[in-house]
C-alpha positions in Angstrom: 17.1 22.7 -11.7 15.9 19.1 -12.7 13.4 17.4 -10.6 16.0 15.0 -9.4 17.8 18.2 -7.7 15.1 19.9 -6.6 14.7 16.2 -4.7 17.3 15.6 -3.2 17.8 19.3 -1.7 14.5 18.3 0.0 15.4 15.4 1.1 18.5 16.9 2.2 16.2 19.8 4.5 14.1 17.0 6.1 17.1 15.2 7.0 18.7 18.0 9.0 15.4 19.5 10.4 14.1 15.2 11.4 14.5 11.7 11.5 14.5 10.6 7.8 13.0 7.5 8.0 9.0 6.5 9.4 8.6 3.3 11.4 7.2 1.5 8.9 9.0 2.1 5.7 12.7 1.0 6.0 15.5 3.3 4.6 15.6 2.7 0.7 18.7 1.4 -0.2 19.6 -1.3 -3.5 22.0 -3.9 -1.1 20.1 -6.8 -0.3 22.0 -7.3 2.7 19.9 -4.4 4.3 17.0 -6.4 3.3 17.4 -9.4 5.1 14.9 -12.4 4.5 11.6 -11.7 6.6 10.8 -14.2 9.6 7.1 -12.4 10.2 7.7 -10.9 13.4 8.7 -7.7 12.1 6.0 -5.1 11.8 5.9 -4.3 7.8 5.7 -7.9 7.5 3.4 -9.4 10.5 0.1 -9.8 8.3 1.8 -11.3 5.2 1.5 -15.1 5.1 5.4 -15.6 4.1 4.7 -19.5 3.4 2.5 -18.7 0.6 5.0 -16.2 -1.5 6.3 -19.7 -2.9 10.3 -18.3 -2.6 9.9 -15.0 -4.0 12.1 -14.0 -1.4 14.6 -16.4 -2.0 15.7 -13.9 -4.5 16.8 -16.6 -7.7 17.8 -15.6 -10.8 15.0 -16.6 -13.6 14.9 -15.9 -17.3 11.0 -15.8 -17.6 9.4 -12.9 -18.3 5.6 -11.8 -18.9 4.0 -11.5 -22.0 3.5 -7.6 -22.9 1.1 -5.8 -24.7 1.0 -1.8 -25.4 -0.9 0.9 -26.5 1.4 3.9 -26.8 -0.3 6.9 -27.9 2.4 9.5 -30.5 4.9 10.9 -28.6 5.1 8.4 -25.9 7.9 6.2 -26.1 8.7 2.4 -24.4 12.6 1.6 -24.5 14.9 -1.0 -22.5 17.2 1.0 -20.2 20.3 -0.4 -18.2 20.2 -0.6 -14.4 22.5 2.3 -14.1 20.4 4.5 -16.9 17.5 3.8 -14.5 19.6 5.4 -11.7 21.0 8.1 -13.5 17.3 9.3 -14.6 16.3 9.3 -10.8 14.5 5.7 -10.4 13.4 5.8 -5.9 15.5 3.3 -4.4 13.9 0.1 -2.8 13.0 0.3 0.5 12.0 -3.8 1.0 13.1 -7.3 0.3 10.9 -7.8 -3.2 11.4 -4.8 -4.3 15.3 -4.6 -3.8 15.7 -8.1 -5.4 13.3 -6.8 -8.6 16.3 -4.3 -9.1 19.1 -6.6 -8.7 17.2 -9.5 -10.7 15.5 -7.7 -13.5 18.8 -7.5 -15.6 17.9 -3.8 -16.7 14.5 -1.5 -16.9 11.9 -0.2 -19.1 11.5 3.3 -19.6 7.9 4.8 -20.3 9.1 8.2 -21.8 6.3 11.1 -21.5 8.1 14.6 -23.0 7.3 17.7 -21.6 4.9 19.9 -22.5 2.9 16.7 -24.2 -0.7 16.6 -23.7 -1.7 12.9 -24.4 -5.5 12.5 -24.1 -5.7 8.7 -25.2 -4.5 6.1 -22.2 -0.9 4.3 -22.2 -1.7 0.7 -21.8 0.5 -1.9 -21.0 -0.4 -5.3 -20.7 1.4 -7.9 -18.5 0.4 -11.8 -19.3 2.0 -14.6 -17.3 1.4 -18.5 -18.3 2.0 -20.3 -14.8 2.5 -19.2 -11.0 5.9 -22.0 -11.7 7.5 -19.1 -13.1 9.6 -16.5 -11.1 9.5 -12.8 -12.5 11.5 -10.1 -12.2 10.2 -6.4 -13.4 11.4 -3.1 -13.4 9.8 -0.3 -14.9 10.5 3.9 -14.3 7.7 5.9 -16.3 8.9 9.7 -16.8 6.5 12.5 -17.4 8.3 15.8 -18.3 7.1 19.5 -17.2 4.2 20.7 -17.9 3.0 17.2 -19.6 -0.5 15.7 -18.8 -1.1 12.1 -19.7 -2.7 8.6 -18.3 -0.7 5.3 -17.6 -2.9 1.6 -16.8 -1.0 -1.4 -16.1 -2.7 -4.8 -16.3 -1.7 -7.3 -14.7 -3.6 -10.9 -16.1 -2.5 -15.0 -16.4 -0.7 -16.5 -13.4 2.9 -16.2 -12.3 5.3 -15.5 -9.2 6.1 -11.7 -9.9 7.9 -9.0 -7.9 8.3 -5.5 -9.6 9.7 -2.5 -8.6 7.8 0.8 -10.3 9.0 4.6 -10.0 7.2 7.3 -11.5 8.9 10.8 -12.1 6.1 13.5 -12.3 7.6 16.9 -13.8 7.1 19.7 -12.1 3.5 21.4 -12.7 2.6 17.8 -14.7 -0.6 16.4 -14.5 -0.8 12.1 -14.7 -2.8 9.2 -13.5 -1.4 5.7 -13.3 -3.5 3.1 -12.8 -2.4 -0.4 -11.3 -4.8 -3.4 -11.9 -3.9 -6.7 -10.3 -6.2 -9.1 -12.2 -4.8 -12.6 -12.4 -5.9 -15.7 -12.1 -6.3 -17.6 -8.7 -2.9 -19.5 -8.3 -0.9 -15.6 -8.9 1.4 -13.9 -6.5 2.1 -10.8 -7.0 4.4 -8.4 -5.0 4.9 -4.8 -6.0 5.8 -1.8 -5.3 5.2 1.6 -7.2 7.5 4.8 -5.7 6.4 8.1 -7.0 7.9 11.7 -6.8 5.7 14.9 -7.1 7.2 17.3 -8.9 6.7 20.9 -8.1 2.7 22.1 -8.6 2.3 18.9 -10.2 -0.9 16.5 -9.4 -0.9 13.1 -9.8 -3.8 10.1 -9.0 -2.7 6.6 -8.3 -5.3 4.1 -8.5 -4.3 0.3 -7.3 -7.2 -2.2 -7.9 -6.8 -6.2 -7.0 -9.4 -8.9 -7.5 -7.5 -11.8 -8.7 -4.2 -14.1 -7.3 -3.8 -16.1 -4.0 -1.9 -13.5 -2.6 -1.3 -10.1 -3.8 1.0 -7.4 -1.6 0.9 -3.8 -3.3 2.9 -0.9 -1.8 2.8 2.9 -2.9 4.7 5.5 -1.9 4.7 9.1 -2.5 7.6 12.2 -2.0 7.3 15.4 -2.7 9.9 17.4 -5.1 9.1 20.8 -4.3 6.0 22.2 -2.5 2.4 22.9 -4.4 2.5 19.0 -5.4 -0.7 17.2 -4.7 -1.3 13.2 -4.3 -4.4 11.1 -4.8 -3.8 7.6 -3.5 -7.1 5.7 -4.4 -7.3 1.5 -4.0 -10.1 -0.7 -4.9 -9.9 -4.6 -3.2 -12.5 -7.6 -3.6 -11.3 -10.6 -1.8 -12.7 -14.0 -2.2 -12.2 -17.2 -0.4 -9.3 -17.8 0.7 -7.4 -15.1 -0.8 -4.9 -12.3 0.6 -5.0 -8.8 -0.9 -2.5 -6.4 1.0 -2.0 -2.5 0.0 0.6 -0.6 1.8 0.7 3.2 1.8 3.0 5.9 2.6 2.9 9.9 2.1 6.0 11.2 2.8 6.1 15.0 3.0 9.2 16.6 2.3 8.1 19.5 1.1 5.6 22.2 2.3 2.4 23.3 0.4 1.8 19.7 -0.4 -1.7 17.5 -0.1 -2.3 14.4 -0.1 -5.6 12.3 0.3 -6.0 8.9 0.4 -9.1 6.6 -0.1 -9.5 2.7 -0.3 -12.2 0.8 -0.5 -12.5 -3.3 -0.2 -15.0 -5.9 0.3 -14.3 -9.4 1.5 -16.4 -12.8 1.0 -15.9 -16.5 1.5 -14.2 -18.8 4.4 -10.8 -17.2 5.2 -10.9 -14.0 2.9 -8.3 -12.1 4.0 -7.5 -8.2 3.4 -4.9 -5.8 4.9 -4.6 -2.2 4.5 -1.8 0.0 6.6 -1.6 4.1 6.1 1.2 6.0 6.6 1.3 10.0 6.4 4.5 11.3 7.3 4.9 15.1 7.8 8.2 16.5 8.5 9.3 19.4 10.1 10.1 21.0 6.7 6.7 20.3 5.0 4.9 23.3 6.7 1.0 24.4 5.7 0.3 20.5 4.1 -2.9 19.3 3.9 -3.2 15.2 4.4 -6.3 12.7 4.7 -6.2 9.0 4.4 -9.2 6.6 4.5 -10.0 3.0 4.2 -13.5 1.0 4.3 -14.1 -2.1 4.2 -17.5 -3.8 3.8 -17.5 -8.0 4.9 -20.1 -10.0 3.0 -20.1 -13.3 4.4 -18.9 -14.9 7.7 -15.3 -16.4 7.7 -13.7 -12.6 6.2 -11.2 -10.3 8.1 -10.1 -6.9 7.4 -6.9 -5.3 8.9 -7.4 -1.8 8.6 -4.3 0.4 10.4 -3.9 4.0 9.5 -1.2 6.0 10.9 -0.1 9.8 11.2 3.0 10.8 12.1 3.6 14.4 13.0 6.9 16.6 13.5 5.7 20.1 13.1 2.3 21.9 14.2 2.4 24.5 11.4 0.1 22.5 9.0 -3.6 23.1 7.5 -5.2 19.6 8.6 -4.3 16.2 9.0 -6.7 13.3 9.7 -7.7 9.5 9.1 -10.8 7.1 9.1 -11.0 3.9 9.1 -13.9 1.5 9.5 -15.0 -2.1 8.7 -19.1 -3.0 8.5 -21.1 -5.4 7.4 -24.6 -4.8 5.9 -26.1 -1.7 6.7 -29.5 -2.7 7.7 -31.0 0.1 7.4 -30.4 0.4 3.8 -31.4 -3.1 3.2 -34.7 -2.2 4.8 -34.9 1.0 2.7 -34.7 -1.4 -0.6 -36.9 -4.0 0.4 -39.9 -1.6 1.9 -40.0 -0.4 -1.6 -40.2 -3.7 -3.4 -36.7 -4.5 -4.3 -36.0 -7.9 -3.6 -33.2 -9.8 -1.1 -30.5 -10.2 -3.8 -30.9 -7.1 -5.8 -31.0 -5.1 -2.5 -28.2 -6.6 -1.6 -26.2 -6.3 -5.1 -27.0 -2.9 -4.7 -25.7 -1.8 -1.7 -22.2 -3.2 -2.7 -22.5 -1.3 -6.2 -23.2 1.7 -4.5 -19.9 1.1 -1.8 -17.7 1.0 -5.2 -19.8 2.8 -7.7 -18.0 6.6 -6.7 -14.8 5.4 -6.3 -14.3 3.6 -9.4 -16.2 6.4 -11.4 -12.9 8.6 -9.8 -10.4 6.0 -12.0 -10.7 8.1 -15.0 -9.9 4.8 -17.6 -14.0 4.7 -19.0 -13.3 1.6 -20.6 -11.4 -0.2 -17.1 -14.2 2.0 -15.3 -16.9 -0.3 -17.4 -14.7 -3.4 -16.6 -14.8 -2.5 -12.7 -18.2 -3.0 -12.7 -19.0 -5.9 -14.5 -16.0 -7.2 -12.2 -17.3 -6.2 -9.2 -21.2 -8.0 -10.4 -18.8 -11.4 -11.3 -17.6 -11.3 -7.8 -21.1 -10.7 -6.2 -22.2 -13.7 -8.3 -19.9 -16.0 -6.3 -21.3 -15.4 -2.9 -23.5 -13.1 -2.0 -26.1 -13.3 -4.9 -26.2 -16.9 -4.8 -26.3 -17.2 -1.1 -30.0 -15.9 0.8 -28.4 -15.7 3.7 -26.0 -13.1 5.0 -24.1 -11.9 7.7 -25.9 -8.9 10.2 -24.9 -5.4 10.0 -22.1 -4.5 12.8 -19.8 -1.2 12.0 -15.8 -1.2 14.1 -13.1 1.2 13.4 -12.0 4.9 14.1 -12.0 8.1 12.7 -9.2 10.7 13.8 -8.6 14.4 12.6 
């Protein structure tokens, strides 16, 4: 049985134990029409700023593309693939606007090819360069693992452009991978994107979506199961600076039993109107028995002006499972650490640079990249230098948010 198959008998359980669709992810489907153009009143779409997506949504046709740049390991293999080949090999449907008009506008795919039983220790890199936010681009790319195959996939994302992508990654069953998602672009960049991912049987697989650069960047990852004994780690890393918007959207959809998932995020805000929005969504059907589920988000504000939307959701439709939970919590400086530092001679600044290494520091030691690990911190120090380093004064320590389990 392919992992395709062993799919869509899942899916086919969940649908006659439960409703098939959560609240907040609409039913996947490639016609645009059940995708209609967004007003903002609708809740998957009340905390985007529609004006600034500069008619991405629009859906035109466009013949530019981004400039790409790969390191592919032996045995891994990058080929152009039709629209219908990317069906055929199981590409997840889109289940939004962006990411349904990335299908129809893309004019084809691009297959990252990982055969089974490969063990490729060296990362898969692929480099995405725009030259100007005046272009509109259409992506489309479905990364395979096969069974048994253990490998490591970043994407880049650098320059400035208007970009929408829709991503699907097929993990073989008992497969091990980590895919890596880092939205580094330059101020003007808007970037929507969506990356779909289905567990194969006892396979694991860590998704790690980082953002620091663009106006406006809106990231969505979604996870199904294939069989039971897969396991998900969702991780996200946001800094958001003046004036920007940096959005990541998650859902765990478990259609399968034996399954885990766990979920942590972790973003820090600076500057007048900073803006960041996180949403969690754990759905655990009726089918998806003896599951195991966290998700977490924190968010640290370093200057007056920020806010952080943090909303983490759990939705429930059998008892027989092994723990479910969530956390969520936005604070500003923890006094008490400060006062910690500076009793023992460390001054203002460096106290405060770090506190906000040590928010980051385990999370982005968990990417498993060392050389975007490296790059993550000197990021992360660029980013301090804007603000909170130059600036003596900062904002007083205050904690809100909930914790659930």
């Amino acid at each position: 049985m392919t992992v395709t198959d062993a799919a869509r008998e899942s899916v086919e359980s969940a649908l006659e134990q439960g409703p098939l669709f959560s609240h907040l992810n609409p039913p996947p489907s490639y016609d645009l029409a059940d995708h209609p153009v967004p007003t903002g009143r609708e809740e998957i779409w009340r905390f985007t700023p529609l004006k600034r997506l500069l008619g991405i949504l629009d859906g035109e046709a466009s013949d530019a593309h981004l400039t790409w740049d790969t390191t592919l390991p032996d045995g891994v293999s990058l080929t152009e693939i039709s629209a219908e080949e990317a069906r055929e090999i199981g590409e997840l449907a889109p289940n939004d606007r962006p990411s349904a008009l990335a299908a129809a506008n893309a004019g084809g795919a691009l297959l990252l090819d990982v055969p089974a039983e490969a063990e490729i220790t060296e990362p898969v890199v692929l480099r995405l360069h725009g030259e100007s936010v005046d272009d509109l681009v259409w992506g489309r790319l479905v990364v395979r693992v096969g069974r048994h195959a253990q490998a490591t996939v970043a994407v880049v994302h650098t320059g400035s452009a208007r970009y929408s992508a829709i991503t699907t990654v097929l993990a073989g069953d008992a497969s091990n991978v980590n895919v890596l998602s880092l939205q580094d672009w330059d101020d003007d960049a808007v970037h929507l994107g969506r990356d779909a991912i289905q567990v194969g049987r006892d396979a694991t697989v860590k998704h790690t979506s980082i953002s620091f650069g663009g106006d406006l960047v809106r990231m969505h990852a979604n996870v199904e199961y294939a069989g039971p004994g897969g396991s998900a780690e969702l991780l996200g890393l946001y800094f958001a600076d003046e004036g920007q918007h940096l959005e990541h959207r998650l859902f765990a959809d478990h259609t399968a039993p034996k399954t885990k998932s766990h979920v942590l995020y972790k973003g820090a805000l600076q500057g007048q109107g900073a803006h960041t929005v996180w949403i969690g969504n754990v759905l655990i059907r009726k089918v998806a028995e003896g599951i195991e589920t966290y998700e977490e988000n924190r968010n640290l504000v370093l200057s007056d002006g920020c806010q952080a939307d943090s909303v983490p959701n759990l939705e429930i439709e059998t008892g027989e499972i092994e723990g479910a939970g969530h956390a969520s919590a936005t604070a500003r400086f923890d006094d008490e650490q400060l006062f910690y530092l500076r009793s023992r001679g460390v001054s203002e600044k460096e106290s405060r640079r770090l506190v906000v290494h040590g928010f980051f520091n385990d999370l982005i030691r968990k990417v498993g990249i060392p050389s975007i690990e490296d790059k993550l911190l000197e990021t992360v120090e660029a980013e301090l230098a804007k603000n909170v380093l130059r600036d003596a004064s900062f904002v007083g320590s205050s904690v809100t948010g909930s914790e659930d389990s």
